[in-house]
N, C-alpha and C positions, 0 to 999 in steps of 0.2 A: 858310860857305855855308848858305842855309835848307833848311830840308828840310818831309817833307809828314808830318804828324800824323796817328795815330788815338787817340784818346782813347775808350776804348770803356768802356762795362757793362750791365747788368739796371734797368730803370725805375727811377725814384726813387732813383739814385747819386748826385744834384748835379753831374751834366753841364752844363746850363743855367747853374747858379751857378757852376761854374767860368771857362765860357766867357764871363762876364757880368765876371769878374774881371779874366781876363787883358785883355778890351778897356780895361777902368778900368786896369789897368797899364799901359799903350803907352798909352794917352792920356792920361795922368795925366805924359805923359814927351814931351808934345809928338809924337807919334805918329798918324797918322791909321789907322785900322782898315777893312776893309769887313765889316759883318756877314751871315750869310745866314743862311734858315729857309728850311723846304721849305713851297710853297706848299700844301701837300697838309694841313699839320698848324695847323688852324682852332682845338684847345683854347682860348685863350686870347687867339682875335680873330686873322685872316691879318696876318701880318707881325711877330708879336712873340716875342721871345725872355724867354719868363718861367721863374724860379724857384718849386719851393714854396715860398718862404720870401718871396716877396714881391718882389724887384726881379725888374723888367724894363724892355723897351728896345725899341724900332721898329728893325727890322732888313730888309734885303732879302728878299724873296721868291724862290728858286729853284724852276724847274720842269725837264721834261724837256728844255727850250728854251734852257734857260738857256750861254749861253758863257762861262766864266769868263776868258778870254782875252782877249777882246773887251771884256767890262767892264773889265779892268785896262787895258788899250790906250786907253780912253778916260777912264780916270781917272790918270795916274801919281801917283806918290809916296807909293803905300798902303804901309805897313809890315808888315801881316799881312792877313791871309783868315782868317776865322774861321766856321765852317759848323757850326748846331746843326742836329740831324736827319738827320746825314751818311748814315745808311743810306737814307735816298731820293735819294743823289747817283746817275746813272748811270755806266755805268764809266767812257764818254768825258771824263764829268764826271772822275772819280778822276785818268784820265789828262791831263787840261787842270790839276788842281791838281799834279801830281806838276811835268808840264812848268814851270808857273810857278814853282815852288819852286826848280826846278835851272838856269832857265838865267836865270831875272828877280833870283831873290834872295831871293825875294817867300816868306816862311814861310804854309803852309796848314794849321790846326790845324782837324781835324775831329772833334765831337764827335757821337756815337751809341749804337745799340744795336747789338748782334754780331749776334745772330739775333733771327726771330721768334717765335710763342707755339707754333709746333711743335718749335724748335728749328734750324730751318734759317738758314741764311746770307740778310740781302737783300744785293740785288749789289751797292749799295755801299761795305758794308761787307765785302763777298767781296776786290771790288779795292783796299778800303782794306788789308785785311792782306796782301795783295799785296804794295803798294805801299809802305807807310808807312817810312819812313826810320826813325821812332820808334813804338811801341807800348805805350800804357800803359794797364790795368785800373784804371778805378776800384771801389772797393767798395762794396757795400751791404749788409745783412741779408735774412733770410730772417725770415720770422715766428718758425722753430723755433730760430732763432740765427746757424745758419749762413751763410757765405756766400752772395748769392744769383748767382747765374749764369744765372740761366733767366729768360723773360717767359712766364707765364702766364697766359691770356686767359679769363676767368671771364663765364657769363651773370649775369641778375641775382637767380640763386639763390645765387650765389658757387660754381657748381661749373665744373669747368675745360671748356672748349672747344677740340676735339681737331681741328674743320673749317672750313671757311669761306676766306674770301681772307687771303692773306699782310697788306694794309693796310686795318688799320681802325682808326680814328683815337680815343684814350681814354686816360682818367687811371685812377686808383684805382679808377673802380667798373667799369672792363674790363677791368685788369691788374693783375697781382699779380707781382711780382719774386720768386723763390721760388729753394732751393737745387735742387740735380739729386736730390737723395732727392725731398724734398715737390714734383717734379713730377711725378715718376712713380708717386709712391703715392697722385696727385689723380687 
């Protein structure tokens, strides 16, 4: 039976590249894939799922609109769901991936971040750990060594930013992936 994935960590874990992987594996095996990205997340041109390292791919666009239901309904014979950006999924979203997973067959592997640069939960990632049949932490570092577990959201002084909206869209020069000490001592 498939089930519904959260692949979660802290900016710059190789989320992207993994999920870039596992599409090259199911298709590499005669597999059809459907990819999605949050339309929200423009870095690197709407509609693309890029790696630091370089590869990327044209992927679907998700927004709050989006029915995941409905897409597979008009497409059959996907073999996986694959969602980078998951923490902009809504929950109904979360719960339209969990439904396809249990009753179509259809595996939903969602890759994200846990929380934001204060530390709080986005909702989709609230209902991904919910929900997720499976749960796995990828890792990253901290600048001081440590594990990083946190997103920390820096001006362009590099000092940390404690306000503002939950979603604001940036790479390295707005976030810093940092341990649970070097967030609290920013």
């Amino acid at each position: 039976m498939a089930k519904l994935f959260f692949r979660y960590a802290a900016m710059n874990a190789g989320k992207s590249t993994a999920l870039l992987q596992v599409a090259y594996n199911y298709e590499e095996r005669g597999h059809r894939v459907r990819i999605f990205t949050a339309a929200v997340d423009d870095r690197y041109g709407r509609g693309n799922v890029t790696s630091r390292l370089g590869p990327q791919r044209p992927a679907e666009v998700f927004d709050g609109e989006t029915d995941f239901r409905q897409l597979l309904d008009a497409d059959p014979g996907i073999a996986c769901i694959l969602v980078d950006e998951a923490q902009f999924l809504s929950k109904a979203q979360v719960w339209a991936l969990h439904e396809i997973a249990h009753t179509r067959n259809v595996p939903a592997i969602c890759y994200g971040l846990r929380t934001d640069f204060r530390g709080e939960l986005f909702s989709g990632s609230a209902t991904l750990l919910a929900l997720a049949d499976e749960m796995d932490e990828m890792k990253t570092i901290c600048d001081c060594g440590r594990k990083a577990t946190m997103n920390m959201r820096v001006d362009a002084g590099n000092r940390k930013v404690t306000e503002g909206a939950q979603v604001e869209i940036g790479g390295n020069a707005r976030y810093r992936a940092v341990c649970g000490r070097c967030f609290r001592q920013a």
